[in-house]
LUMGUPA-710726 format. One record per residue (C-alpha): x, y, z; residue number from 1; residue in three letters. Coordinates in nm, 4 decimals, decimal comma. Each point is the difference from the previous one (the first is absolute). Layout:
// residues N
{pt {X; Y; Z}; NUM; 'ALA'}
...
END
This chain:
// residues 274
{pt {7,3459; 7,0587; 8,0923}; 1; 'UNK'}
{pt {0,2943; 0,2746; -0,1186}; 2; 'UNK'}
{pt {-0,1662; 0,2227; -0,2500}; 3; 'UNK'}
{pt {-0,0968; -0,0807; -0,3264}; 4; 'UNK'}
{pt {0,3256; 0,0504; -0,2746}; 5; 'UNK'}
{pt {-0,1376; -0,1319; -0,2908}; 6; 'UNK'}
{pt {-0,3484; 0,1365; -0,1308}; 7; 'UNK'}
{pt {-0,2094; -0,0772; -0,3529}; 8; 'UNK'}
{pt {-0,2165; 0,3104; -0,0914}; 9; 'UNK'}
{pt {-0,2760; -0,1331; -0,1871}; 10; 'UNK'}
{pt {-0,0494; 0,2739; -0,3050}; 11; 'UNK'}
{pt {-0,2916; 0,0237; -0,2234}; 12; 'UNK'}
{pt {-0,1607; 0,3254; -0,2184}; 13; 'UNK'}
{pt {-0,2020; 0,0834; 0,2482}; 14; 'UNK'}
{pt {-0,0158; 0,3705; 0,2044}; 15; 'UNK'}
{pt {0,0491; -0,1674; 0,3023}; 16; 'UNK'}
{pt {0,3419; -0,1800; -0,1208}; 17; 'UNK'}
{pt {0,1319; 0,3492; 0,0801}; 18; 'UNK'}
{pt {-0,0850; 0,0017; 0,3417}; 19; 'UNK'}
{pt {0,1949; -0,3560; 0,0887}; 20; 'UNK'}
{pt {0,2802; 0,1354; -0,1382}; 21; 'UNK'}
{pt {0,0259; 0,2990; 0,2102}; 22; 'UNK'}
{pt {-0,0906; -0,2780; 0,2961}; 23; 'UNK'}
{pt {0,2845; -0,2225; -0,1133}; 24; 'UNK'}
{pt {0,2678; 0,3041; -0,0600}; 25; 'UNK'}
{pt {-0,0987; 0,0925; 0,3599}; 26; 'UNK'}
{pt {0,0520; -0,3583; 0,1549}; 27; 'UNK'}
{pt {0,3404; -0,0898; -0,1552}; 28; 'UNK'}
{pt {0,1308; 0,3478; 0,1693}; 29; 'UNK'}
{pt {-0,1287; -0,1053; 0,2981}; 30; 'UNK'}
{pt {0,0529; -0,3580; 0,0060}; 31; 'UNK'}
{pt {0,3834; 0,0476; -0,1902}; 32; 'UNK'}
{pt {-0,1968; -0,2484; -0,2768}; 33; 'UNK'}
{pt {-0,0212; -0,0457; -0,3532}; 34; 'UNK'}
{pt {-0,2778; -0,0096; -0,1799}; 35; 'UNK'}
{pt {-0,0331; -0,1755; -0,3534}; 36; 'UNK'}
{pt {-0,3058; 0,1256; -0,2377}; 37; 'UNK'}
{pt {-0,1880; -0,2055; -0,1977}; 38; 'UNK'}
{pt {-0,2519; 0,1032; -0,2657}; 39; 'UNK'}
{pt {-0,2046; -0,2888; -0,0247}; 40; 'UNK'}
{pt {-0,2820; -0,0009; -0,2105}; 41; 'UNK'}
{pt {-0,2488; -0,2665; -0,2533}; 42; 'UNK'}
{pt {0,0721; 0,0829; -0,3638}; 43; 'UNK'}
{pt {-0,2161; 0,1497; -0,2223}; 44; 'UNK'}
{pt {0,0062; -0,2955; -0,1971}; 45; 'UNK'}
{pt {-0,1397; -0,1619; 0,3328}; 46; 'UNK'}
{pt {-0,2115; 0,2384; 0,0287}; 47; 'UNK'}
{pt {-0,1565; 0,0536; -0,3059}; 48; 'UNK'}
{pt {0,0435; -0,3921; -0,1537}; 49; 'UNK'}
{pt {-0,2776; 0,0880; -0,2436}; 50; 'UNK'}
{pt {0,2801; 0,2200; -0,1755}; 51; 'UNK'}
{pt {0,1570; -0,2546; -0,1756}; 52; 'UNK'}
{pt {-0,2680; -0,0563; -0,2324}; 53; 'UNK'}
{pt {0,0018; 0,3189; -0,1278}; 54; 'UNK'}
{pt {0,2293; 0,2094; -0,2547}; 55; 'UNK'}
{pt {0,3535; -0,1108; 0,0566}; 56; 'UNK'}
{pt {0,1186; 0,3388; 0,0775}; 57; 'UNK'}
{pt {-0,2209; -0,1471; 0,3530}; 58; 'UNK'}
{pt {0,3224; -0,1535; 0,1306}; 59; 'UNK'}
{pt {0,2252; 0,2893; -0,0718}; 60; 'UNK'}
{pt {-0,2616; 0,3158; 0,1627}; 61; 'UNK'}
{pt {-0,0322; -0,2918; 0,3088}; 62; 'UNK'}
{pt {0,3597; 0,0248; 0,0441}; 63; 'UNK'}
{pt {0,0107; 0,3715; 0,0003}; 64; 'UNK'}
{pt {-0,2246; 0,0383; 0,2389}; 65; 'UNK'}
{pt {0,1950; -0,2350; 0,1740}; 66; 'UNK'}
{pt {0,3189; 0,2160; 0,0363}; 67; 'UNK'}
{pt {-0,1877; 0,3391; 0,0125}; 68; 'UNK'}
{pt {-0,1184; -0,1799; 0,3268}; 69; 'UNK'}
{pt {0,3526; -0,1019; 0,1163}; 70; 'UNK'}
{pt {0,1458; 0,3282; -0,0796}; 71; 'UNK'}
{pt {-0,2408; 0,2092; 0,1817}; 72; 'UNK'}
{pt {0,0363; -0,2323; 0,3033}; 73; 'UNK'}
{pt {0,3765; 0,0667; -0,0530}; 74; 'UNK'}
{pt {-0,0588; 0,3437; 0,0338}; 75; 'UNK'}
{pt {-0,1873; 0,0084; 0,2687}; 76; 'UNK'}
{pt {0,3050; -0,2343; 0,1735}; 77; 'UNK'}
{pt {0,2609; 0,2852; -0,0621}; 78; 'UNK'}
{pt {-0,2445; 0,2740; 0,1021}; 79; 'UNK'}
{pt {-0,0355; -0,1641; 0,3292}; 80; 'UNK'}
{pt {0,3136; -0,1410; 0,0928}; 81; 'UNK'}
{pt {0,1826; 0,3242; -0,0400}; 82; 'UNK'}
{pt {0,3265; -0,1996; -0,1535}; 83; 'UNK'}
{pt {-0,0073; -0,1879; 0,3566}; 84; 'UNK'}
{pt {0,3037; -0,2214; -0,0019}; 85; 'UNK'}
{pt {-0,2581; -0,2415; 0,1636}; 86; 'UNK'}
{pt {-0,2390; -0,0341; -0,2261}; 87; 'UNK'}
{pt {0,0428; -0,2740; -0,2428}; 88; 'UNK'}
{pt {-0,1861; -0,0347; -0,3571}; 89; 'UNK'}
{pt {-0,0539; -0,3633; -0,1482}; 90; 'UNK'}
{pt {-0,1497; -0,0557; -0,3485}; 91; 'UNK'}
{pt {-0,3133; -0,1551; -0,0270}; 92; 'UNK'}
{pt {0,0234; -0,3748; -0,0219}; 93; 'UNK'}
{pt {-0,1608; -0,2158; -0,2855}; 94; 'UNK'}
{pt {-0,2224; -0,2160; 0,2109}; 95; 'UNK'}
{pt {-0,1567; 0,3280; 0,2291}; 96; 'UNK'}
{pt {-0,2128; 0,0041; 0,1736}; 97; 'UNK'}
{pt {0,0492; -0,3003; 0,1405}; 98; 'UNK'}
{pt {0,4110; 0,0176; 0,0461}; 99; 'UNK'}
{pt {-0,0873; 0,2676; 0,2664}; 100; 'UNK'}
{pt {-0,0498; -0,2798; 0,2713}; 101; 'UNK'}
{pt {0,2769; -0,1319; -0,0926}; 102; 'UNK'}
{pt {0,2500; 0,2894; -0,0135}; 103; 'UNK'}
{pt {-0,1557; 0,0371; 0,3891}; 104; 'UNK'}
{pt {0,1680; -0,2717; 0,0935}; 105; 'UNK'}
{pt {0,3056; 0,2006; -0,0078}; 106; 'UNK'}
{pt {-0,1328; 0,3080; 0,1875}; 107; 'UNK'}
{pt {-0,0588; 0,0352; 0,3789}; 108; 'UNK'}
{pt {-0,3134; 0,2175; -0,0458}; 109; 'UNK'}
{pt {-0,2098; 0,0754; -0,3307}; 110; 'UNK'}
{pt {-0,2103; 0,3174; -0,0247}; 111; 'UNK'}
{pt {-0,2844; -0,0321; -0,1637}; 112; 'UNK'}
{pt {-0,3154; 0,1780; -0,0720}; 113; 'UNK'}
{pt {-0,3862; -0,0381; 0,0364}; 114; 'UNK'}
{pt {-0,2236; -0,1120; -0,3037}; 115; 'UNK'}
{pt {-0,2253; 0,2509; -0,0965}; 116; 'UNK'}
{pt {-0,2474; -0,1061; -0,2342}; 117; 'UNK'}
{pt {-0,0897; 0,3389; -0,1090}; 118; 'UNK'}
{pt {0,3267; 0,0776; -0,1048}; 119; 'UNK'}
{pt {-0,0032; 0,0103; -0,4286}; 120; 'UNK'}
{pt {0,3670; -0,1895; 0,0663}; 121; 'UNK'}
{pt {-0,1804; -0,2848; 0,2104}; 122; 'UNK'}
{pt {0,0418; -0,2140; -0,3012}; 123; 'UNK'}
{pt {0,3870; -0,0267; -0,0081}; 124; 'UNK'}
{pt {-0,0143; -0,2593; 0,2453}; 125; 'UNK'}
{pt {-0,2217; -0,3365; 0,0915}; 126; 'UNK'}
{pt {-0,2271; 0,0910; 0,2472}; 127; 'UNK'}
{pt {0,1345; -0,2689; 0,2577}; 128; 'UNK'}
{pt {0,3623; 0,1248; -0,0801}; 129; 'UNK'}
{pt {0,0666; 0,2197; 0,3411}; 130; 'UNK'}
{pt {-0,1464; -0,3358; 0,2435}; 131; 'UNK'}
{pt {0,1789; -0,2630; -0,2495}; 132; 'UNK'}
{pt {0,3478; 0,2060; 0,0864}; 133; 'UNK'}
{pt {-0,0753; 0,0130; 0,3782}; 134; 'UNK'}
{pt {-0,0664; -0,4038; 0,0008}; 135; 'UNK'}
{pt {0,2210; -0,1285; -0,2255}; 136; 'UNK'}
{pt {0,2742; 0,2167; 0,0603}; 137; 'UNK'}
{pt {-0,0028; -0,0543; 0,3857}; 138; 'UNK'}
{pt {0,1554; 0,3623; 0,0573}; 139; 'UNK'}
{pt {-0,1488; 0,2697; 0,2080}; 140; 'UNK'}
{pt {-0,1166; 0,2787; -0,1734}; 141; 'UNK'}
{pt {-0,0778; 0,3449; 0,1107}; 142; 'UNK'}
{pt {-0,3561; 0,0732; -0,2461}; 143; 'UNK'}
{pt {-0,0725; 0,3505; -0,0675}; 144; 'UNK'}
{pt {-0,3668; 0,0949; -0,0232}; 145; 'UNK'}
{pt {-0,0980; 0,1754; -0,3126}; 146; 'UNK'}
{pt {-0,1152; 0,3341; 0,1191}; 147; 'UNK'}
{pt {0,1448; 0,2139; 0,2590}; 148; 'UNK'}
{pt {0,3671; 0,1695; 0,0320}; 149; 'UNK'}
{pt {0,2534; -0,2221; 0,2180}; 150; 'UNK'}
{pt {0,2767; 0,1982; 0,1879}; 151; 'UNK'}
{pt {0,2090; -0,1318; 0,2846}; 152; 'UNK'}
{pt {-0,2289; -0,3702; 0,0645}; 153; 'UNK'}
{pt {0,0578; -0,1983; 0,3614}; 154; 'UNK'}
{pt {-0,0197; 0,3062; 0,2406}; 155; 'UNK'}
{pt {-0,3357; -0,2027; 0,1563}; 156; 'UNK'}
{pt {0,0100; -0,3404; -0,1533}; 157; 'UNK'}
{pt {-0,2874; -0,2401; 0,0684}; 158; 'UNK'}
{pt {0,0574; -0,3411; -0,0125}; 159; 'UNK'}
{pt {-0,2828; -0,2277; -0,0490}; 160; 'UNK'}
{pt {0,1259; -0,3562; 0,2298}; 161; 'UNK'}
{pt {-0,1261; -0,3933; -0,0775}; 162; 'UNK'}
{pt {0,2111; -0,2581; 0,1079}; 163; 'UNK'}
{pt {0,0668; -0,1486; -0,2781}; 164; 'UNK'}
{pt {0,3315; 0,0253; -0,2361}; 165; 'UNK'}
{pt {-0,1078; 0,2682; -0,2367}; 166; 'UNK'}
{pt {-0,0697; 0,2033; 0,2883}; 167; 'UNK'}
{pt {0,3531; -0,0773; 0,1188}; 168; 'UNK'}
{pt {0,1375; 0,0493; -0,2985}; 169; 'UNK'}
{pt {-0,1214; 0,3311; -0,0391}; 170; 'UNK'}
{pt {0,0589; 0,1479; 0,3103}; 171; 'UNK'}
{pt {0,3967; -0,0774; -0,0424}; 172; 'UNK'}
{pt {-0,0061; 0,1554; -0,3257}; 173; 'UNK'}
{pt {-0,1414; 0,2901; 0,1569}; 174; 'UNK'}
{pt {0,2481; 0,0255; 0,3061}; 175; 'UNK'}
{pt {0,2048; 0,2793; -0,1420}; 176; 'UNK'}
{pt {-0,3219; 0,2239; 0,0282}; 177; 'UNK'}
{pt {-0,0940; -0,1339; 0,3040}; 178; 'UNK'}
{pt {0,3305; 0,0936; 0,1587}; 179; 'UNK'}
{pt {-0,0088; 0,3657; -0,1829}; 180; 'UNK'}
{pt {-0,4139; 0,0429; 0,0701}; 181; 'UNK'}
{pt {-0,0946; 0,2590; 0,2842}; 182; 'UNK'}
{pt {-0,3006; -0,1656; 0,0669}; 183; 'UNK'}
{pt {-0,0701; -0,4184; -0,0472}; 184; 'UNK'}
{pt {-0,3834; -0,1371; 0,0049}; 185; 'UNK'}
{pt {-0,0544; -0,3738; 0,0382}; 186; 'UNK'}
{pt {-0,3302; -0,1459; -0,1225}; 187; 'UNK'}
{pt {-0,1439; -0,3341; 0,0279}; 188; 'UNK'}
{pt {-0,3535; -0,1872; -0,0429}; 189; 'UNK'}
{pt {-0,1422; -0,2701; 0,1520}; 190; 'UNK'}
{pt {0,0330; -0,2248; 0,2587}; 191; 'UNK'}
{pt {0,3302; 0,0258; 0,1636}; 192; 'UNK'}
{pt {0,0757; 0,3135; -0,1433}; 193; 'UNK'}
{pt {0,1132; 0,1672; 0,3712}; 194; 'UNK'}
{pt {0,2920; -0,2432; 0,0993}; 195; 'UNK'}
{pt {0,0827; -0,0053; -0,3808}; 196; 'UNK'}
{pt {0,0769; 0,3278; -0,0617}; 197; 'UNK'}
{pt {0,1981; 0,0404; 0,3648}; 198; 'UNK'}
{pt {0,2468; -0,2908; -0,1405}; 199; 'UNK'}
{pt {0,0281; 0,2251; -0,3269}; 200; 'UNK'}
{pt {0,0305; 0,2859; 0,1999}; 201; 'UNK'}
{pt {0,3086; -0,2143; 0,2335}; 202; 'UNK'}
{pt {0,1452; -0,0639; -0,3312}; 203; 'UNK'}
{pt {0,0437; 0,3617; -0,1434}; 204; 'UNK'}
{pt {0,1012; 0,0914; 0,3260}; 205; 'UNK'}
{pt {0,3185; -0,2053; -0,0691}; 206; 'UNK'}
{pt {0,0162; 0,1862; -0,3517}; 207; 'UNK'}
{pt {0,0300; 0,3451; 0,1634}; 208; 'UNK'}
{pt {-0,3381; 0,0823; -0,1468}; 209; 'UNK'}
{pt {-0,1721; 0,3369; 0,2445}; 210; 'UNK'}
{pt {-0,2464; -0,1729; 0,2412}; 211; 'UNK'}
{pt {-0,3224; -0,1378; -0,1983}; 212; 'UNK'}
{pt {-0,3694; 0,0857; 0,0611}; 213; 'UNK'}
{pt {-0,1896; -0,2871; -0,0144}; 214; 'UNK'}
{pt {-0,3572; -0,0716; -0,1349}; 215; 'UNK'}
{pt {-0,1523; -0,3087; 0,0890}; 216; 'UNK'}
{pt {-0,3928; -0,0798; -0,2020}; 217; 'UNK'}
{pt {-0,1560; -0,3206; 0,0922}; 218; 'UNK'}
{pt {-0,1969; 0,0694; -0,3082}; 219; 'UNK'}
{pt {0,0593; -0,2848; -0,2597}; 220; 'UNK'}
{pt {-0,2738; 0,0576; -0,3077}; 221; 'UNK'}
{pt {-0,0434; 0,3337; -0,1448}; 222; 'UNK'}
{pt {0,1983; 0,2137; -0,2696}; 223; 'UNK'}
{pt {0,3710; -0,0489; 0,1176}; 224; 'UNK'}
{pt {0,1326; 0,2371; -0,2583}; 225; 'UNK'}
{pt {-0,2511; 0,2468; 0,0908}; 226; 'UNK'}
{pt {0,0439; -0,0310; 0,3694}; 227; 'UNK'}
{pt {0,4197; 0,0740; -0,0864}; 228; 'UNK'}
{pt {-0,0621; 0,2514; -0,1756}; 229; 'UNK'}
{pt {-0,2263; 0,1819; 0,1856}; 230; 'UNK'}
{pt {0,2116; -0,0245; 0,3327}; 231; 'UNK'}
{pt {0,3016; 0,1258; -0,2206}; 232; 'UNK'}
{pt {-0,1431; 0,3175; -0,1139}; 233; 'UNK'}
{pt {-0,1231; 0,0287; 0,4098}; 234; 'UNK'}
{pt {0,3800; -0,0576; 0,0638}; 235; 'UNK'}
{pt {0,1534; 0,2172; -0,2656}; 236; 'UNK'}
{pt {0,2263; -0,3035; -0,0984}; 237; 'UNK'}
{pt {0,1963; 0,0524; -0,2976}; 238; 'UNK'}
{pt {0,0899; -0,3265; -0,0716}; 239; 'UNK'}
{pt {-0,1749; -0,4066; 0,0547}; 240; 'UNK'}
{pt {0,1521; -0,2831; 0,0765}; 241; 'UNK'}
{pt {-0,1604; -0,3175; -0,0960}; 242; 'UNK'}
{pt {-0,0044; -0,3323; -0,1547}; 243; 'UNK'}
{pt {-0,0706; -0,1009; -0,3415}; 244; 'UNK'}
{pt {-0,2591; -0,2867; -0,0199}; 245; 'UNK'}
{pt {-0,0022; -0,2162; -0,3175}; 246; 'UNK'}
{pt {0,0121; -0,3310; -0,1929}; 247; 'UNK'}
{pt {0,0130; -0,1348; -0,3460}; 248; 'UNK'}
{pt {-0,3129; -0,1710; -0,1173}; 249; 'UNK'}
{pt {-0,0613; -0,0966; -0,3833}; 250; 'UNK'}
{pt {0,2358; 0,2257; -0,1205}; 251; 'UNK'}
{pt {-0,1157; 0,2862; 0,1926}; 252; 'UNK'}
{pt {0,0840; 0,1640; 0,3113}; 253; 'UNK'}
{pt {-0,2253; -0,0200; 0,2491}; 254; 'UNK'}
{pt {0,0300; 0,2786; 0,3069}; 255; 'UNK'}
{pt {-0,1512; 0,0090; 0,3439}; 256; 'UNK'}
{pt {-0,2858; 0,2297; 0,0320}; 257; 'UNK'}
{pt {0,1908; 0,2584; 0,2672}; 258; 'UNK'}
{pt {0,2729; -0,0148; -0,2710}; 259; 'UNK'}
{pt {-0,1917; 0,0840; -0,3217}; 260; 'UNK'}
{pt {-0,1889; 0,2481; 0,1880}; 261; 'UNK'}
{pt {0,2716; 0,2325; 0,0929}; 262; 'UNK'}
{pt {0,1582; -0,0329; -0,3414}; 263; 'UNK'}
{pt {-0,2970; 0,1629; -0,1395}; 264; 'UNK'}
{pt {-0,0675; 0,2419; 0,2390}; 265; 'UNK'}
{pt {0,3138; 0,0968; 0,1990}; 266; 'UNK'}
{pt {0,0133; 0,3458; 0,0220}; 267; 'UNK'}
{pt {0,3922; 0,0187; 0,1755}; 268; 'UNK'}
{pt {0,3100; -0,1801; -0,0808}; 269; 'UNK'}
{pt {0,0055; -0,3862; 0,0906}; 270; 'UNK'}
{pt {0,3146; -0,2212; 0,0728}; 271; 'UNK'}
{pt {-0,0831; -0,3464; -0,0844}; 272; 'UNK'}
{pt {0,1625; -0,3506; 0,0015}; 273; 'UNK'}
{pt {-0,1568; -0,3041; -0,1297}; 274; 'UNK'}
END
């Protein structure tokens, strides 16, 4: 896969909007990309519905809030982007949040962020909203945790193997770290998980990726997630690869236990691909 040249910035009032910005700014320099911004947040009508039984000054102090919101994400946009010619701003569309999928159907790569449920600004957005993009969308996305400061990500990239087409999908996305990365980890579970990761590791081999470490665990049951992330940190990997397990069931998306886990409690970047 050539580089990503398209990429949606998912924006929101939180702190840590600023830090995928500086990510993003970083990642069209190096990647000769552009990268299109998108505040994307619920309403406070949405969010407060109980408003519109109120005085009917209600409506009007919603919709202030509304664009006090939108202009200090604004701000924050021209802060960060330093009048980069390759930073793009698009207006908030009338049907967000759920016209971001959508809009990331145009974009090679969306960078997203981590749901923190302590955050006061939690509430701008469903709380299935980050793993209803990532399914419905189909797009790989590269999701920053919500604590910690990201510099240069992919220097030791872990990539977390299954045969199976998220996996795949993933891993491709991820090729233009993997070619860039001084140091490449492949992990697998499970039975199998030897021969699979040396056809993984013939593959990037073809992809001019450095020459893979492999980590084979015949282990099947246990914390996953936990497992990842704990060989991560013993790796120093700044960046996961991995696939992105889900499915729609009565009206809700439904993700696979590895999956959910390491939303909640990744603790480095993640490039995923549903």
């Amino acid at each position: 896969m050539q580089s990503p040249k398209s990429i949606l910035l998912h924006l929101d009032s939180s702190p840590r909007s600023t830090q995928r910005l500086k990510l993003a700014r970083r990642m069209a320099e190096a990647f000769d990309a552009e990268v299109t911004v998108l505040p994307c947040t619920l309403t406070s009508l949405m969010r407060y519905p109980f408003a519109l039984e109120g005085a009917a000054q209600a409506v009007t102090i919603m919709q202030a809030l509304d664009k006090d919101a939108r202009d200090k994400m604004h701000a924050a946009f021209l802060e960060q982007s330093l009048g980069s010619r390759r930073m793009r701003w698009m207006e908030p569309m009338a049907d967000a949040p759920w016209s971001f999928a959508r809009q990331g159907l145009y974009a090679d790569l969306m960078i997203m962020g981590q749901r923190d449920r302590d955050d006061p600004y939690d509430a701008e957005l469903p709380g299935d909203f980050l793993t209803s993009v990532l399914v419905e969308s189909g797009r790989p996305a590269l999701v920053l945790p919500y604590a910690g400061q990201f510099g240069q990500i992919g220097r030791t990239v872990l990539v977390a193997w299954k045969e199976t087409r998220e996996s795949a999908r993933a891993v491709t996305a991820s090729l233009p770290w993997l070619r860039a990365a001084a140091r490449v980890h492949l992990v697998s579970y499970g039975e199998g998980a030897q021969p699979a990761l040396e056809g993984l590791r013939d593959y990037l081999r073809a992809h001019g990726s450095p020459e893979p470490t492999l980590h084979a665990d015949d282990r099947q049951e246990g914390d996953v997630a936990g497992r990842l992330l704990s060989l991560a940190c013993d790796l120093g990997a700044d960046l996961m690869v991995m696939g992105c397990y889900g499915h729609s069931r009565a009206r809700e998306w439904v993700l696979g236990g590895a999956t959910q886990s390491m939303l909640a409690s990744m603790t480095l970047p993640v490039l995923m691909s549903h």
